[in-house]
SEDREN-252426 format. One record per residue: x, y, z of N, C-alpha, C in turn; residue number from 1. Coordinates in steps of 0.001 Angstrom, whole numbers, plus 500000, padded with zeros to 6 digits. Layout:
! SEDREN-252426
+--------+--------+--------+--------+--------+--------+--------+--------+--------+-----+
|    nc1 |    nc2 |    nc3 |   cac1 |   cac2 |   cac3 |    cc1 |    cc2 |    cc3 |   i |
+--------+--------+--------+--------+--------+--------+--------+--------+--------+-----+
|      X |      Y |      Z |      X |      Y |      Z |      X |      Y |      Z | NUM |
...
+--------+--------+--------+--------+--------+--------+--------+--------+--------+-----+
***
This chain:
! SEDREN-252426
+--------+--------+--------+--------+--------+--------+--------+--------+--------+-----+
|    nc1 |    nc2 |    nc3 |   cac1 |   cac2 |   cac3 |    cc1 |    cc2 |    cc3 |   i |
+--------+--------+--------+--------+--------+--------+--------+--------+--------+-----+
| 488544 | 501375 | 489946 | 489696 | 500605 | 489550 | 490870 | 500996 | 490444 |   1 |
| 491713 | 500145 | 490887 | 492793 | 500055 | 491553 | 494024 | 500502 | 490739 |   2 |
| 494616 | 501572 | 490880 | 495608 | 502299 | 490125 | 497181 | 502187 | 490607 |   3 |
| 496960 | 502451 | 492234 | 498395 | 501885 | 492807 | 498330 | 501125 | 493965 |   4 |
| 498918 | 500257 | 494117 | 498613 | 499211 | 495846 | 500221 | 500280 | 496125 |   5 |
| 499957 | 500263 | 497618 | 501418 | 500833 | 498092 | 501168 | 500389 | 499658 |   6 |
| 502094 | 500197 | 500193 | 502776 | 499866 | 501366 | 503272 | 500735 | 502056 |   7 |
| 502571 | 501051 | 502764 | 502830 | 502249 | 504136 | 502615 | 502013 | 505695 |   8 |
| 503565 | 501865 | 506637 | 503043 | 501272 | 507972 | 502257 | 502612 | 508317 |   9 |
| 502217 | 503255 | 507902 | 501890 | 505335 | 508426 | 500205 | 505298 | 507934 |  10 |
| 499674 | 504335 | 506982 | 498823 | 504145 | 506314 | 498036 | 505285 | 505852 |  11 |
| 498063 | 506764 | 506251 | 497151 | 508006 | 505036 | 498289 | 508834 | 506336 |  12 |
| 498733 | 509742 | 505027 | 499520 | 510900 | 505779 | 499465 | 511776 | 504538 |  13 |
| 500610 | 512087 | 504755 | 500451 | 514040 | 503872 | 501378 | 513845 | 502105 |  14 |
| 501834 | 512771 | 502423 | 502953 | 511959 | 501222 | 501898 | 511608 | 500122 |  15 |
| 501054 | 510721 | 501286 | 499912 | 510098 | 499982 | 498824 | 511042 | 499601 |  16 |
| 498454 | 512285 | 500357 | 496974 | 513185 | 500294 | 497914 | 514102 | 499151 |  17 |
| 498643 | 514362 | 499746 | 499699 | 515659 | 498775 | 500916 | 515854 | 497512 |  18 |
| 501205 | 514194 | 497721 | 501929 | 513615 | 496505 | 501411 | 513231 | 495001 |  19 |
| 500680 | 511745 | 495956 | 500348 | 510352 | 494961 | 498785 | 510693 | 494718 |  20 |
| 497949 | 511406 | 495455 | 496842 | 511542 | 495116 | 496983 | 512412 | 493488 |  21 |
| 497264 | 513194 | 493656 | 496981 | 514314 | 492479 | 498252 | 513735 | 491383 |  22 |
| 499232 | 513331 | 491563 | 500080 | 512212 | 490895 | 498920 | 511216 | 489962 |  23 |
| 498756 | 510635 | 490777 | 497994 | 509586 | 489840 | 496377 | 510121 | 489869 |  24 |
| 496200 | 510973 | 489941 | 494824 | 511797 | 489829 | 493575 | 510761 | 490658 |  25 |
| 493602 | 510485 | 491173 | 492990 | 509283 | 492494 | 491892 | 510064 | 492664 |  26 |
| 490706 | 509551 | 492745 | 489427 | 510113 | 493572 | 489271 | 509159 | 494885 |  27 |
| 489767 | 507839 | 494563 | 490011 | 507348 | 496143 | 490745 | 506658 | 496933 |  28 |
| 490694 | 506663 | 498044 | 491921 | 506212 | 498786 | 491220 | 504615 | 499687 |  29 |
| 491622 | 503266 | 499420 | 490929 | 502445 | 500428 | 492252 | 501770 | 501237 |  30 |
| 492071 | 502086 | 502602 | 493211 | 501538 | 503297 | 492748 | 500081 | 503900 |  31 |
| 493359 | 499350 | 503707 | 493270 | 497916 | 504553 | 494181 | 497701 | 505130 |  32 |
| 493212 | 497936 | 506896 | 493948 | 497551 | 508139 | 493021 | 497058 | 508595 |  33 |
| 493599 | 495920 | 509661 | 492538 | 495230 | 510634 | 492460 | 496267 | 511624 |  34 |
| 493510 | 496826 | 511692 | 493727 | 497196 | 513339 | 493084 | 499209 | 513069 |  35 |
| 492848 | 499552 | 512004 | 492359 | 500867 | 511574 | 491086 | 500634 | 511788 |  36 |
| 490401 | 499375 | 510516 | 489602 | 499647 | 510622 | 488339 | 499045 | 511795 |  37 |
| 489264 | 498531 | 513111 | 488962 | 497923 | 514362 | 488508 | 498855 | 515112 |  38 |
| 489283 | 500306 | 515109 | 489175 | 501422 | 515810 | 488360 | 502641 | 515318 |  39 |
| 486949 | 503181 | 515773 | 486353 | 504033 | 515148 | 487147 | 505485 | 515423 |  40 |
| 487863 | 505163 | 516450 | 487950 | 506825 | 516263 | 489375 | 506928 | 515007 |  41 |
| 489808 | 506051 | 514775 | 491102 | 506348 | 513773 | 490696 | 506099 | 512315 |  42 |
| 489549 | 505124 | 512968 | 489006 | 505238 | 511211 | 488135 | 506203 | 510651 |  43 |
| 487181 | 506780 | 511842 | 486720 | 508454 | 511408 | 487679 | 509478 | 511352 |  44 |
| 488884 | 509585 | 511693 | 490162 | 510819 | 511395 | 490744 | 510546 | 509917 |  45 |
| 490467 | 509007 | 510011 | 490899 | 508864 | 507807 | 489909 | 508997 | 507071 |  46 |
| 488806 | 508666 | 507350 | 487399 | 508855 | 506686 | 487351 | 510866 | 506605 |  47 |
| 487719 | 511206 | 507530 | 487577 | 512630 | 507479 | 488610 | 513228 | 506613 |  48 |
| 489533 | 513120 | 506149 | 490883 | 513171 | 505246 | 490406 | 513464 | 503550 |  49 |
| 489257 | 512691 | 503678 | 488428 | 513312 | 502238 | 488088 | 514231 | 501733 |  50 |
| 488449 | 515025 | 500758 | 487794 | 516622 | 500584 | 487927 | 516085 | 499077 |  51 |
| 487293 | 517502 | 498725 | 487159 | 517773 | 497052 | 487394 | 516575 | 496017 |  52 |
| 486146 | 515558 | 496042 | 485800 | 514841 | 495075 | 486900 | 513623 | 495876 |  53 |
| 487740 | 513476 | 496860 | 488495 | 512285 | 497226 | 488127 | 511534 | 498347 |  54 |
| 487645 | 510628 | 497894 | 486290 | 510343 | 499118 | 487877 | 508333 | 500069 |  55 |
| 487328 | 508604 | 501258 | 488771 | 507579 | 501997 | 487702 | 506974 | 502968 |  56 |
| 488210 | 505559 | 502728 | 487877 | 504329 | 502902 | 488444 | 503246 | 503918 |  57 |
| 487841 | 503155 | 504781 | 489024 | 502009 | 506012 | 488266 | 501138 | 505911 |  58 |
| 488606 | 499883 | 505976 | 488023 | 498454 | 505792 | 489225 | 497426 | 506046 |  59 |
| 488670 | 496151 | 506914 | 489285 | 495865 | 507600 | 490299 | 494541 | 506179 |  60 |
| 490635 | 493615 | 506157 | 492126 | 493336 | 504906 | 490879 | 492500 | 504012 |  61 |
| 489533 | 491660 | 505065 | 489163 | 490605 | 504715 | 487931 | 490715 | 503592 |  62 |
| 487559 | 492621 | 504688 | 486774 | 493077 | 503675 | 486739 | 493753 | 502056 |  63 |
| 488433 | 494272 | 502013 | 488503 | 494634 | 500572 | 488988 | 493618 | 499675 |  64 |
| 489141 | 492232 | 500740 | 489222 | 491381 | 499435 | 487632 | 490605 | 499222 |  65 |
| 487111 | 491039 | 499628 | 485605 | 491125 | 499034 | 485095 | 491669 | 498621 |  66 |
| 485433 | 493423 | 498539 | 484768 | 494327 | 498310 | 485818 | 494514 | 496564 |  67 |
| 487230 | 494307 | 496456 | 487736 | 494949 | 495222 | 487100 | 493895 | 493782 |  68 |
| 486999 | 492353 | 494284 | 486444 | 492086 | 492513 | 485205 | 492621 | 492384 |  69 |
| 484156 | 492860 | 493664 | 482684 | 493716 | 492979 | 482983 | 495164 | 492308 |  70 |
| 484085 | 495824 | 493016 | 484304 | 497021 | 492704 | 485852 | 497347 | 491858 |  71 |
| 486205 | 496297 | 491176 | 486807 | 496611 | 490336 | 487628 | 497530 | 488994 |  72 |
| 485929 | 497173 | 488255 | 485929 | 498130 | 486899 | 485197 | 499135 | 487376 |  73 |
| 484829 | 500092 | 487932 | 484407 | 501295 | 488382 | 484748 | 502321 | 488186 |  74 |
| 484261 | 503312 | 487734 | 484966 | 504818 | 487628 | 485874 | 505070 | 488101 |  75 |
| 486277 | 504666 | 489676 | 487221 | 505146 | 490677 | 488249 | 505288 | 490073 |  76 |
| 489256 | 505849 | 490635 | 490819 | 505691 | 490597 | 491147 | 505753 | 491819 |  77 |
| 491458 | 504351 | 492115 | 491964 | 504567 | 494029 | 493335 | 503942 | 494223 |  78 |
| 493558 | 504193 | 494948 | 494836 | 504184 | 495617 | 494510 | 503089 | 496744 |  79 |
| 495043 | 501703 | 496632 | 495661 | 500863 | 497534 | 496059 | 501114 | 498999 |  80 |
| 495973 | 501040 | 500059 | 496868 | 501295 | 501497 | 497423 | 500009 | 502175 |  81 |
| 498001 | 499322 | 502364 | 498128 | 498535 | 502952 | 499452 | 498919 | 504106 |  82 |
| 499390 | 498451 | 505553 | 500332 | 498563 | 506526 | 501662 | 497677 | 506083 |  83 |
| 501465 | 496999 | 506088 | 502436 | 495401 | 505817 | 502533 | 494887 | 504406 |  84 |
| 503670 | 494340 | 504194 | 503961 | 493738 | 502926 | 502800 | 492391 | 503364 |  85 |
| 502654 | 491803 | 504355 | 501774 | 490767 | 504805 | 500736 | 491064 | 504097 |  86 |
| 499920 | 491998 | 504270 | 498454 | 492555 | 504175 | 498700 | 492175 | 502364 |  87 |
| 499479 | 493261 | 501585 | 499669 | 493162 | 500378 | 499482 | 491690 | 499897 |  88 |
| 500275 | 490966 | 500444 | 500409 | 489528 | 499798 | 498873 | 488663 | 500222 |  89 |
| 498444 | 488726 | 501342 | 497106 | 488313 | 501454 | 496011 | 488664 | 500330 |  90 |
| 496258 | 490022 | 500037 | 495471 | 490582 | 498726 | 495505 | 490363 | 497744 |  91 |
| 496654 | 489677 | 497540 | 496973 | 489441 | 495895 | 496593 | 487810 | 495940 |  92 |
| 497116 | 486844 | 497355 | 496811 | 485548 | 496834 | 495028 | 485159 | 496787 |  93 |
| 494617 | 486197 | 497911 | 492985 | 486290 | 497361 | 492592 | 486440 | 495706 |  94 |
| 493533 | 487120 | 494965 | 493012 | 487178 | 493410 | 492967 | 488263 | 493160 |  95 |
| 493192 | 488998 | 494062 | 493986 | 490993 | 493472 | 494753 | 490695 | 492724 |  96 |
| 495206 | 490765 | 491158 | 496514 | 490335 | 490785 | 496866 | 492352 | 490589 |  97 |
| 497613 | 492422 | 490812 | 498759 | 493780 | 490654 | 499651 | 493827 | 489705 |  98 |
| 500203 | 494462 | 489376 | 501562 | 494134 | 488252 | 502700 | 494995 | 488976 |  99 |
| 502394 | 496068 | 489805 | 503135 | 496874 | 490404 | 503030 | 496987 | 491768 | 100 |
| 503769 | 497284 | 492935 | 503479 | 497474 | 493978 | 504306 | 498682 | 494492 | 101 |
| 503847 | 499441 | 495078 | 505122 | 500641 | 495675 | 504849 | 500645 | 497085 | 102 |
| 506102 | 500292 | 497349 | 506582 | 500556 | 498756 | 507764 | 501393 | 499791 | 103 |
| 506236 | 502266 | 500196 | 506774 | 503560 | 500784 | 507403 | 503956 | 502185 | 104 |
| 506795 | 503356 | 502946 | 507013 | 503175 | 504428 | 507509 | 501925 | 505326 | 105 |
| 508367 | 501000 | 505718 | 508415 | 499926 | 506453 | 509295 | 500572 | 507195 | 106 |
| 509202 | 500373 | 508774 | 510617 | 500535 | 509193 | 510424 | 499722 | 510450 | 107 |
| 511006 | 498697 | 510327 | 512013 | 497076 | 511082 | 513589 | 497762 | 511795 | 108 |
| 513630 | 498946 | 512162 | 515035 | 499382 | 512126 | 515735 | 498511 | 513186 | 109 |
| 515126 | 497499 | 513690 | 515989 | 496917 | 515073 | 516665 | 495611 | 514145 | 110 |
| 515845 | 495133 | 512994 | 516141 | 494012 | 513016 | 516177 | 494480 | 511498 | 111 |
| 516335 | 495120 | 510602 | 515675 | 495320 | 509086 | 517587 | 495878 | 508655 | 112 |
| 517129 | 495350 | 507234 | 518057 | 495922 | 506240 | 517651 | 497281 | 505844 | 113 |
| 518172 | 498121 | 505677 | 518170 | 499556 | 505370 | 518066 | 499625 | 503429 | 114 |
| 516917 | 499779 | 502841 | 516869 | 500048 | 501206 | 516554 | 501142 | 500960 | 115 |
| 516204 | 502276 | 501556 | 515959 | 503577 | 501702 | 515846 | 504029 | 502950 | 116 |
| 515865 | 505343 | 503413 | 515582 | 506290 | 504513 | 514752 | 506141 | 505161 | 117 |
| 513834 | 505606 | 503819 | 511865 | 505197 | 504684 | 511499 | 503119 | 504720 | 118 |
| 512084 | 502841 | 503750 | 512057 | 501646 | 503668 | 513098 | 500654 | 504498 | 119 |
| 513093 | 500129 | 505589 | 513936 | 499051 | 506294 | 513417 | 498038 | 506825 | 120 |
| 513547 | 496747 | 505866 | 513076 | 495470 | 506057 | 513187 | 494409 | 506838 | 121 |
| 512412 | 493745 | 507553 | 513176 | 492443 | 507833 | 513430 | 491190 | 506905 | 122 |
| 513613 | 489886 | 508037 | 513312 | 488651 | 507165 | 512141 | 488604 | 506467 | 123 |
| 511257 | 488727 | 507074 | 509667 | 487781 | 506665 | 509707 | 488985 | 505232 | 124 |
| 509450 | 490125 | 505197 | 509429 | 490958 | 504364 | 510425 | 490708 | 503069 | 125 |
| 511633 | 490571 | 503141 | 512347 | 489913 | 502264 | 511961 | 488520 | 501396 | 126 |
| 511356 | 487931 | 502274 | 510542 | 486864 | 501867 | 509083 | 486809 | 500779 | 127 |
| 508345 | 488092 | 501785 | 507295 | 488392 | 500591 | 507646 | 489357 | 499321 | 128 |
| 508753 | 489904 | 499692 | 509193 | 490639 | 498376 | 509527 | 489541 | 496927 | 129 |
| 510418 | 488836 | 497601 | 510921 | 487820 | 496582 | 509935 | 487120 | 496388 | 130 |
| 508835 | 486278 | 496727 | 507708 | 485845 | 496239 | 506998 | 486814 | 495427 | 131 |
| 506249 | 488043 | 495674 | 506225 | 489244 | 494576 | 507012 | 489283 | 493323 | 132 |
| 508057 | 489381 | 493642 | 509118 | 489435 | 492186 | 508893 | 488101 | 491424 | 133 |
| 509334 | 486862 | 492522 | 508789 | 485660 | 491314 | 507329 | 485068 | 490828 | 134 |
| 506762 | 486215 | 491321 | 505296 | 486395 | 490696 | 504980 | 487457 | 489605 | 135 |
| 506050 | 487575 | 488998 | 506027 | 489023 | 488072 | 505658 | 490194 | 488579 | 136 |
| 505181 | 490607 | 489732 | 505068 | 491831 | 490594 | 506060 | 492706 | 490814 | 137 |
| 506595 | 493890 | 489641 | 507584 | 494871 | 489935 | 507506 | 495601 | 491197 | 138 |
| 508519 | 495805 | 492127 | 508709 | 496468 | 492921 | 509381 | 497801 | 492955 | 139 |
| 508427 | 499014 | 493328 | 508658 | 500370 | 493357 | 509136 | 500863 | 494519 | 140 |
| 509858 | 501125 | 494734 | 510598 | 501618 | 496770 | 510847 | 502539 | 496175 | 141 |
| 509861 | 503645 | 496499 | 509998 | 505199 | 496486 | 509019 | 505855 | 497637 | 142 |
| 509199 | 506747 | 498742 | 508189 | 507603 | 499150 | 507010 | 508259 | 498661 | 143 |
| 507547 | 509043 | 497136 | 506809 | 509882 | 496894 | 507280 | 509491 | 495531 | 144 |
| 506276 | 510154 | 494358 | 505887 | 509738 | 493077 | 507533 | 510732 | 492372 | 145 |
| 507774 | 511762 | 492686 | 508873 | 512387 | 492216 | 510075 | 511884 | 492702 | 146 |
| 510408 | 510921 | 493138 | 511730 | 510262 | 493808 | 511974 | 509248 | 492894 | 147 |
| 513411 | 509369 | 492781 | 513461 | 508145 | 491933 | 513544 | 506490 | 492833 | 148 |
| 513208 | 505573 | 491975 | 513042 | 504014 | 492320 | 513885 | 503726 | 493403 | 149 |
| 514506 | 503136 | 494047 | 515104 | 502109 | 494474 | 515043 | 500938 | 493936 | 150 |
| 515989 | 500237 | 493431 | 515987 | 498691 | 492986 | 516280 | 497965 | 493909 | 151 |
| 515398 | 496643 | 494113 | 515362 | 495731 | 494840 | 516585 | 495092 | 494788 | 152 |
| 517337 | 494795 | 495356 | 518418 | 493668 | 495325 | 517813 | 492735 | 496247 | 153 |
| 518170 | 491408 | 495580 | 517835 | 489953 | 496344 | 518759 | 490250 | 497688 | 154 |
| 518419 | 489556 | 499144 | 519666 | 489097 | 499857 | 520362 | 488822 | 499563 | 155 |
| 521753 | 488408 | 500396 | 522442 | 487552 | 499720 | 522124 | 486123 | 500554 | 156 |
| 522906 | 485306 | 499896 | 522215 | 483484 | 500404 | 523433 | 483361 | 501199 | 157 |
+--------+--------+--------+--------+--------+--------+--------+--------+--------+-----+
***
């Protein structure tokens, strides 16, 4: 079962192995990237990231939206990866429905609005956020599970 989708361009680092794993007590981690899981040698350095009962998963966006309704209701507790708010929204209009999303990592800093230290958006992103929200999809902008929220504010028009 899918416990948290989160949004990280960094996609497995030391935030998610050392935070959110043992946070939300996760046995697994499945990242969806095209471009991860395109590359064997980056997808054997995340595949290797697994120890003690936390077994990590690269698959490319098209495959975990094939692979999450078979593997749904499952023992697991995994943890979501996605690079892009893009990727996220592809997942959900496939029929992932989410109720939550946390987003940890974007940074657009040439062209992005600044909503945290780690989080800086552009247009298109602003765009899939607000489609999220008017899809009942709460938005979490935090790094790490002990930080408090960030609240989304709309643009302005």
């Amino acid at each position: 079962m899918i416990v948290l989708v989160r949004v990280d361009d960094r996609l497995l680092h030391g935030q998610i192995v050392c935070s959110w794993v043992p946070y939300i007590k996760a046995n697994a981690l499945i990242i969806a990237s095209d471009a991860a899981a395109g590359d064997s040698i980056v997808r054997g350095i995340m595949a290797s990231c697994g120890h003690g009962g936390l077994s990590v998963e690269v698959e490319s966006v098209d495959d975990v939206i094939r692979y999450i309704p078979a593997g749904a209701d499952g023992d697991s507790k995994a943890i979501l990866i996605v690079g892009e708010l893009g990727d996220a929204m592809r997942i959900y209009e496939a029929g992932m429905r989410f109720r939550s999303l946390n987003i940890g990592n974007i940074h657009h800093e040439q062209d992005g609005r600044t909503l945290s230290p780690s989080v800086i958006i552009n247009g298109e992103d602003e765009a899939i956020i607000e489609r999220f929200e008017d899809a009942g999809v709460k938005i979490d902008i935090r790094d790490v599970p002990t930080s408090v929220a960030v609240a989304y504010a709309r643009r302005p028009r």
